[in-house]
C-alpha positions in Angstrom: -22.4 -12.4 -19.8 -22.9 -10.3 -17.0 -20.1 -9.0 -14.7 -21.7 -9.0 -12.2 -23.0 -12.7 -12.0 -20.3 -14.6 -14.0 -17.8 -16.0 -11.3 -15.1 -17.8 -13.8 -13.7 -16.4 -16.6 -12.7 -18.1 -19.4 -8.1 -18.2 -19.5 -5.7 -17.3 -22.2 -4.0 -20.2 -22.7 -0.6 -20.1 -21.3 1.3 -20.5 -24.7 -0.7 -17.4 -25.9 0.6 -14.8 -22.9 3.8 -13.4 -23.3 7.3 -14.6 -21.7 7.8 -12.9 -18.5 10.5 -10.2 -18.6 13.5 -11.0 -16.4 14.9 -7.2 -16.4 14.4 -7.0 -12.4 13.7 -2.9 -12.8 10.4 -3.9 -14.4 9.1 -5.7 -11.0 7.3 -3.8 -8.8 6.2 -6.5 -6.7 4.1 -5.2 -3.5 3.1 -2.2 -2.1 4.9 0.5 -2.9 7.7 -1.9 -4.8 10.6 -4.0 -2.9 10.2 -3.6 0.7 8.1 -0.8 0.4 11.1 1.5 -1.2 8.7 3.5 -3.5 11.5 3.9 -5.3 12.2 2.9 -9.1 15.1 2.5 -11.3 14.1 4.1 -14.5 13.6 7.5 -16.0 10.0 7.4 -16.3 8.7 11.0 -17.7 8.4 14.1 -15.6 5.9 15.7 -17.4 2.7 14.3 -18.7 -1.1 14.8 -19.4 -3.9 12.2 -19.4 -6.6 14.3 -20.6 -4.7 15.3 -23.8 -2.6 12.4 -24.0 1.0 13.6 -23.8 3.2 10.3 -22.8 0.4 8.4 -22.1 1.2 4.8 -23.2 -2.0 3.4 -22.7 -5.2 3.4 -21.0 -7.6 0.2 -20.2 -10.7 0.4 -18.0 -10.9 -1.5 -14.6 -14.9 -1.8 -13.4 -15.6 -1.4 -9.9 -13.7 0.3 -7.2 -10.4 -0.6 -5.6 -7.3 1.7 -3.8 -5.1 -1.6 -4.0 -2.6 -0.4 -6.3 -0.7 -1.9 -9.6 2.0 -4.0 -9.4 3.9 -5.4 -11.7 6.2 -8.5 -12.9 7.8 -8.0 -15.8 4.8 -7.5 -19.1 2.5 -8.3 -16.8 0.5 -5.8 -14.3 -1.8 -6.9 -11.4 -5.1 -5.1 -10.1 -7.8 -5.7 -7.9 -11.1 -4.5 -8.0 -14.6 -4.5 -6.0 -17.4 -4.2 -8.2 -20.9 -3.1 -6.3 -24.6 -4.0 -7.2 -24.8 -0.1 -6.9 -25.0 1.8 -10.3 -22.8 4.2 -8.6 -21.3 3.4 -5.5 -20.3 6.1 -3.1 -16.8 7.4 -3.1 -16.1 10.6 -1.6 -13.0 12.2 -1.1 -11.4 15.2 -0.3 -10.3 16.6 3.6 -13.4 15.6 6.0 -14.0 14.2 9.2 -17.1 11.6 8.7 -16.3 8.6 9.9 -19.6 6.3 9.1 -19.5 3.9 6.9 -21.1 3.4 3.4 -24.5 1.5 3.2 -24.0 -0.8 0.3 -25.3 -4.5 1.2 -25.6 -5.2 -2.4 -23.3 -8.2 -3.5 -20.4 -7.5 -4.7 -17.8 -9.2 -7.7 -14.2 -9.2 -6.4 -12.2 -9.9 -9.2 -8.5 -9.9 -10.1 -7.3 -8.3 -13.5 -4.1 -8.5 -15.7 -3.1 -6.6 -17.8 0.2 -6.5 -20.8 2.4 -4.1 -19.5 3.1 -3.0 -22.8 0.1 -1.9 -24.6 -2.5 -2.7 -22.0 -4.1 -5.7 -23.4 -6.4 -7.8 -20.5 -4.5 -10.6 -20.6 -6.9 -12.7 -18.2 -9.0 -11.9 -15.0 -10.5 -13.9 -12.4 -13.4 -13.4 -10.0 -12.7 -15.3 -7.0 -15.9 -14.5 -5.4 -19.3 -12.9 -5.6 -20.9 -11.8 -2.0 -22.4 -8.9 0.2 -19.3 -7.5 2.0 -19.0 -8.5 5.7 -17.9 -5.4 6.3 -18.9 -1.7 5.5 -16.4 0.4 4.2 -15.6 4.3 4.6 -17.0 6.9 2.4 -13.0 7.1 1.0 -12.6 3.1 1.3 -12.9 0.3 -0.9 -13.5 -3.2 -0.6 -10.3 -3.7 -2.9 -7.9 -1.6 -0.7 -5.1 -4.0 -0.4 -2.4 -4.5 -2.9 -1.8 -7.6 -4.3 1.9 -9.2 -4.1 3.8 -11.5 -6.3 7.3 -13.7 -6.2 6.7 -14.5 -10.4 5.4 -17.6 -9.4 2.3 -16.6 -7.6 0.2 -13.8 -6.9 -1.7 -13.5 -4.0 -5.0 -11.1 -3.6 -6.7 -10.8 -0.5 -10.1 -9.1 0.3 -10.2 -8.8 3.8 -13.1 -10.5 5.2 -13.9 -12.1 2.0 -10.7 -14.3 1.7 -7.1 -15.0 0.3 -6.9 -15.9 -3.3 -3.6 -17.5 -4.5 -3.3 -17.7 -8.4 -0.3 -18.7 -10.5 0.7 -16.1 -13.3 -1.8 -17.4 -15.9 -4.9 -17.1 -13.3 -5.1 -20.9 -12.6 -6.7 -20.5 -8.8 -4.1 -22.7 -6.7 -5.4 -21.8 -3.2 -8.0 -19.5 -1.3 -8.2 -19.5 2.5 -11.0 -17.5 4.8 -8.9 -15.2 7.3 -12.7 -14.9 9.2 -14.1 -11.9 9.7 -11.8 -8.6 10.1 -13.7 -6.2 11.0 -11.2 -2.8 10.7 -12.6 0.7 11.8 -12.5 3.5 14.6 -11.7 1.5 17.7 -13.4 4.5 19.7 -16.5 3.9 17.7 -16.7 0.0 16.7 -19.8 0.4 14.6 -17.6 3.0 12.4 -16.4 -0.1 9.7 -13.9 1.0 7.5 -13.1 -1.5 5.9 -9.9 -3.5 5.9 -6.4 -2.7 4.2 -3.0 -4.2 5.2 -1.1 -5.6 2.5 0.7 -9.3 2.3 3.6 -9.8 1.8 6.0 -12.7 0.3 9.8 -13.6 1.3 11.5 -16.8 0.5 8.3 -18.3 -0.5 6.3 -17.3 3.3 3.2 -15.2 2.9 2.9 -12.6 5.6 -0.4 -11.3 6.8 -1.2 -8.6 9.6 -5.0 -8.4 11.0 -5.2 -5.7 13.2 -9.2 -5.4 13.9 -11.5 -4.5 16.8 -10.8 -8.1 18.1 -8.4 -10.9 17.9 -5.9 -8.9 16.3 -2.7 -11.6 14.7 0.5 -11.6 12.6 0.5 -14.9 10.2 2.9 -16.7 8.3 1.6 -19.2 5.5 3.4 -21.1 2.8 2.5 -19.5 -0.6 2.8 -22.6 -2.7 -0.1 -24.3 -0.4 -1.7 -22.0 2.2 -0.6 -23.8 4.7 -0.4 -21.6 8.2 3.4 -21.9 9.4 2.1 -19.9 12.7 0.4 -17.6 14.1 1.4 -15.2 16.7 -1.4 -12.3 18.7 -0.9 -8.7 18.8 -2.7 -6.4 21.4 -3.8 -3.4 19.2 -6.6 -1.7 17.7 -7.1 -1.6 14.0 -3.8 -0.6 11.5 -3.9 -0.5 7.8 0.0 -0.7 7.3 1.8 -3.5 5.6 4.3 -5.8 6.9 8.0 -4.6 6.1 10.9 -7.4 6.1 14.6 -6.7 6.7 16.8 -9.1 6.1 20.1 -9.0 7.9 22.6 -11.0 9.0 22.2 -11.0 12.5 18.8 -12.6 12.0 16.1 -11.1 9.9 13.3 -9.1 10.9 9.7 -8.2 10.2 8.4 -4.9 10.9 5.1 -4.0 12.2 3.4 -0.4 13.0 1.2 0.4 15.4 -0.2 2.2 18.1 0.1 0.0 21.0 2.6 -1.8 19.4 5.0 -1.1 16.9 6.8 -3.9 17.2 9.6 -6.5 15.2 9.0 -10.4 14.9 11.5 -13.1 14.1 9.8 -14.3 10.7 10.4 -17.9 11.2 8.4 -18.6 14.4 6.4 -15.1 14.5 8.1 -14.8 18.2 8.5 -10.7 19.4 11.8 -9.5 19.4 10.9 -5.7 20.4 8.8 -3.3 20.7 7.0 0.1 22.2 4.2 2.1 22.3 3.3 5.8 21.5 2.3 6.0 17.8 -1.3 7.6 17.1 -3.8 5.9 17.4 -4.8 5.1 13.7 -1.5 3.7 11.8 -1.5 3.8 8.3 1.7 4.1 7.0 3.8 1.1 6.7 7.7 0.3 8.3 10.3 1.9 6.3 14.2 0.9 6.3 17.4 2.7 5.8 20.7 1.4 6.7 20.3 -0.2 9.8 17.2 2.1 11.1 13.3 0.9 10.3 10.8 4.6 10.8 7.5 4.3 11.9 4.9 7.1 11.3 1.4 7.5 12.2 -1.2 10.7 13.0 -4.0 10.8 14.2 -5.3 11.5 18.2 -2.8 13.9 20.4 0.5 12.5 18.7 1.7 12.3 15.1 5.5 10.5 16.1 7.7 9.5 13.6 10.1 7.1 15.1 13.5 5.7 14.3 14.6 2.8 15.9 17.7 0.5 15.7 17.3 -3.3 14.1 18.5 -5.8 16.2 17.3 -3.9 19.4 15.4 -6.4 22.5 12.5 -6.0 24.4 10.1 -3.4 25.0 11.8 0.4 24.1 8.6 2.8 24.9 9.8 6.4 25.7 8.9 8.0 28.6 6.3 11.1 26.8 9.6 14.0 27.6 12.3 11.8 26.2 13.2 12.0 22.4 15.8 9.3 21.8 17.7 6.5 23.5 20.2 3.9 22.7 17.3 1.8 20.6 15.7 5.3 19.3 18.6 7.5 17.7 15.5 10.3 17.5 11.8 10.5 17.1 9.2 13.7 16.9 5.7 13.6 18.4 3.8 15.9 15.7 4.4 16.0 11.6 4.3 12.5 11.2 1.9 11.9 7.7 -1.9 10.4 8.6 -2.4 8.2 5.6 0.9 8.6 3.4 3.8 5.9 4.0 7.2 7.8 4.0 9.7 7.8 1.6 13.9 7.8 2.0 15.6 8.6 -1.5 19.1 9.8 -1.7 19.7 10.0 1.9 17.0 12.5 2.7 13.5 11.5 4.6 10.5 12.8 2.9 6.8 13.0 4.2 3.9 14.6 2.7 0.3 15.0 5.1 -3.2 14.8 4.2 -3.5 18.6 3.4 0.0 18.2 1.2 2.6 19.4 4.0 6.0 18.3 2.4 9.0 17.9 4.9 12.4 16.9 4.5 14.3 15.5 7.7 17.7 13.7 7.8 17.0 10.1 8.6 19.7 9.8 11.1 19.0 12.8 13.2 15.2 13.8 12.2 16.6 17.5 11.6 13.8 19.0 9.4 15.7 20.7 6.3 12.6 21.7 4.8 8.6 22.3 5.1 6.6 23.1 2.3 2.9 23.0 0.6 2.1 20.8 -2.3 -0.7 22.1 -3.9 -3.8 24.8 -3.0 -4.0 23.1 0.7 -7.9 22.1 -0.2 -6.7 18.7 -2.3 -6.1 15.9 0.1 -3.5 13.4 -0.4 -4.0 9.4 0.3 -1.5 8.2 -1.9 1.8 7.4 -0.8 4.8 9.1 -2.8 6.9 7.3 -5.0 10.4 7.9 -6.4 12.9 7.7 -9.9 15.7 9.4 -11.5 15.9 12.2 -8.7 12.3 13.4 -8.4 9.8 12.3 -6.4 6.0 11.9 -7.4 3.1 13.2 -5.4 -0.5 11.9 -6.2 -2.9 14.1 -5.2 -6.5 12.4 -4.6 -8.2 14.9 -7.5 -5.8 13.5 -9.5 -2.7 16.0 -10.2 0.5 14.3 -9.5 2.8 17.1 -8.4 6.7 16.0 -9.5 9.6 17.6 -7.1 12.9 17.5 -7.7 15.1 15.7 -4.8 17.2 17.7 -2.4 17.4 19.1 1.1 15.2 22.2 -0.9 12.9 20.0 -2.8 11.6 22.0 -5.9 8.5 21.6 -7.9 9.2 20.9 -11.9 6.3 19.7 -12.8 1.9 19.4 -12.3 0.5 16.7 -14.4 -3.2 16.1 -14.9 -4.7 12.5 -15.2 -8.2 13.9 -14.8 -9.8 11.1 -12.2 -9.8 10.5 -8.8 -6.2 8.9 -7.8 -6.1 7.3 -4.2 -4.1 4.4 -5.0 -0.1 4.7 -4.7 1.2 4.4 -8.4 3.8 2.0 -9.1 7.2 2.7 -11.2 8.2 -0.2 -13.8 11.7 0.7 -15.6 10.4 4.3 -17.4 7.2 3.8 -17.3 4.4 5.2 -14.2 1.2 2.7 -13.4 -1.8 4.6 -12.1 -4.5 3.6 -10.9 -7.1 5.8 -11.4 -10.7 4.9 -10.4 -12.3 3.7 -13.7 -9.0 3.1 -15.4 -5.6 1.8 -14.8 -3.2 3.9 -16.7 0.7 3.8 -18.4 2.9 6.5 -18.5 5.6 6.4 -20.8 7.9 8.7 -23.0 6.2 8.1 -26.5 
């Protein structure tokens, strides 16, 4: 049958798949894991080689492109994947400025995959539907960028403009919903489609959803056992790719948003806005970020690249004047250094960004004192991949497809460059010891053999 025309694949029965694990260091359940941590907490190997096999567990082909990356409950790994009419769609990468989209009106399969965590086995996939794209995406884009999420109950994929799909853990479809067209891109240049990206995101069994787009940007809430909408609230800004973050707390929980106009926090039950400010640049990427009682916003692009750290719990709008640095909301912030397309990472106490063109700094995440500033790589390899973190070393994915591993510390030193021989934009996740790339033909488990 053709892959491209077959719209619903036969399941595994349910009694064939294995029992789902219940060691919680195996889930990686979002982007970039729990609350968008990046961090794991296993041992998984420092050194390894695709391309000659060392400590590579497995290997299983994914058709189609897609920068959503793995995740992961218990044995079982999620993917998502766009698969073109085109014999070879376009993917460029490297450090460029173009910002037209790709012509590609051809329809397209969006399909869901997963995979056995331990040998790579398809397990079952699902195509929830088969249409020409609403919306162009950029030469480095997908139609698959965001990352599927899971509660072990149900996993949600959404494809932008094309819809929500809600499956339980065996594929059975239980819900889809149409979001409508959002249409993500330069805001300076509206016919510059790039494609949507934000992640979802599930909490005590509410589905989160941001749409920043050229118009009618929101923040939603839905119940993930039915789809139901539980509200809506509208956000004035231009386009964002970052994912929802959710702090819980005790004086009232909180969900983070970035964003240029508004990086802002929402009470999750009724979507009202607790605070906010302005001042990021003018494309956010990277998604919220806690540590202790501080959320960090980053975003670079236009005449500021601000990282900002700002209190939980603080009350209307906070916007610093352009000359002041901190007040009693913000314990600090910079204006330039922030990453462009990388989400930060805190491990150990230390804050750790890594730009475009592989700038590595260190900063303390209660002051912003920068410790260290370093280059990962040549300086020619770009970097879209966020950085992920286990066992005191951190992993940078390079978009070539070298994974550079540094050691943790206010001097962060390089111990290892590992090869996996394919183009790597998607963030990899960490389940126990074990590293799930996605490459772009293949996803990919790396183990100590």
């Amino acid at each position: 049958m053709n892959r491209t025309t077959r719209t619903i694949i036969t399941l595994i029965g349910a009694t064939m798949l294995p029992t789902i694990a219940t060691a919680h260091d195996h889930h990686w359940p979002q982007f970039r894991g729990t609350n968008a941590s990046g961090i794991g907490s296993g041992k998984p190997p420092i050194k390894f080689n695709v391309p000659e096999n060392e400590n590579v567990l497995w290997k299983s082909p994914v058709p189609g492109l897609g920068h959503s990356s793995p995740i992961v409950w218990g044995n079982r790994v999620f993917v998502t994947t766009a698969i073109s009419g085109q014999l070879d769609p376009q993917l460029r990468v490297g450090l460029y400025g173009d910002i037209m989209p790709v012509q590609d009106d051809t329809q397209h399969t969006y399909r869901v995959y997963c995979f056995d965590r331990d040998n790579g086995d398809e397990l079952w996939q699902q195509t929830a539907i088969i249409a020409v794209p609403k919306i162009k995406r950029h030469t480095k884009a997908t139609h698959a960028n965001s990352t599927p999420v899971t509660d072990g109950k149900h996993l949600v994929a959404l494809f932008g403009s094309e819809g929500m799909y809600c499956y339980d853990m065996n594929g059975k479809l239980l819900w889809k919903k149409d979001l409508g067209v959002l249409d993500a891109g330069f805001w300076m240049m509206p016919g510059a489609q790039w494609e949507y990206g934000s992640s979802p995101i599930i909490h005590d069994g509410v589905l989160y959803v941001l749409c920043d787009i050229q118009k009618n940007s929101f923040l939603a809430a839905f119940d993930v056992k039915t789809g139901e909408e539980k509200w809506r609230t509208k956000r004035n800004d231009v386009p964002t790719w970052g994912t929802p973050t959710y702090a819980k707390r005790s004086a009232g929980d909180e969900l983070l948003i970035n964003g240029f106009k508004e990086m802002a926090s929402y009470d999750p039950k009724t979507g009202k806005r607790n605070w906010w400010l302005s001042g990021g640049g003018d494309i956010p990427v990277p998604t919220p970020i806690l540590h202790d009682n501080l959320v960090y916003f980053a975003s670079a692009h236009g005449f500021l690249a601000p990282i900002h750290a700002v209190k939980l719990g603080s009350k209307g709008e906070l916007t610093l004047k352009p000359d002041i640095l901190s007040s009693d909301a913000i314990p600090w912030r910079i204006t330039k250094g922030a990453p462009y397309m990388q989400t930060p990472l805190i491990y150990n106490n230390l804050l750790y960004t890594c730009t475009d063109h592989g700038v590595l700094s260190v900063y303390d995440p209660k002051t912003g004192e920068r410790f260290h500033r370093s280059r990962v790589g040549s300086g020619s390899t770009g970097f879209t991949a966020s950085a992920v973190a286990a066992n005191d070393h951190i992993y940078f994915t390079s978009e070539i497809g070298d994974i550079y591993v540094y050691k943790t510390g206010r001097e962060p030193k390089p111990v290892a460059t590992n090869t996996v021989d394919e183009i790597c934009m998607a963030t990899p996740a960490i389940s126990g010891s074990r590293i799930l790339i996605r490459a772009k033909d293949h996803l990919i488990c790396i183990g100590t053999k």
